[in-house]
Phi, psi and omega in degrees: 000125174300147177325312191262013177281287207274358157279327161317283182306308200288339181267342164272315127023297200282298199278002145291304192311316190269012166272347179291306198281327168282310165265032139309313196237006182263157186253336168247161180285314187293341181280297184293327171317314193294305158331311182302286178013265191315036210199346220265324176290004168276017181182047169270000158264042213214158163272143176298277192302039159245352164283319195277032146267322150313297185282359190272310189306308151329299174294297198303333168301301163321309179277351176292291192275348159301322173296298212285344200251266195338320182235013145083234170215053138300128176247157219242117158272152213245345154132005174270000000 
């Protein structure tokens, strides 16, 4: 793999770990998008919507598992 193929991977790596870490602690989506922002040069050979699909696919991982740890095993009855 060429250096800059493989400089490439290790700087989107880096700006998954920190939309994790960033929409972690964020309460809202527009607060971790805004936050993402300052962050966008790491991963400015990519298209913008695929980052910003990235970060839509994050926060909903983040907040899935924000749930899932918050309500356990409670189970929702669906009404069968």
């Amino acid at each position: 793999m060429g250096r800059m193929k493989q400089m490439a991977l290790e700087l989107e790596e880096q700006f998954m770990e920190k939309m994790l870490e960033v929409a972690d602690r964020s309460e809202t989506y527009f607060s971790f998008t805004s936050e993402m922002e300052g962050h966008m040069d790491m991963v400015s050979h990519l298209n913008l919507s695929d980052v910003h699909d990235m970060m839509a696919e994050t926060w909903g991982e983040v907040q899935e598992t924000a749930g899932k740890e918050a309500y356990g095993n409670v189970e929702v009855y669906d009404g069968d």
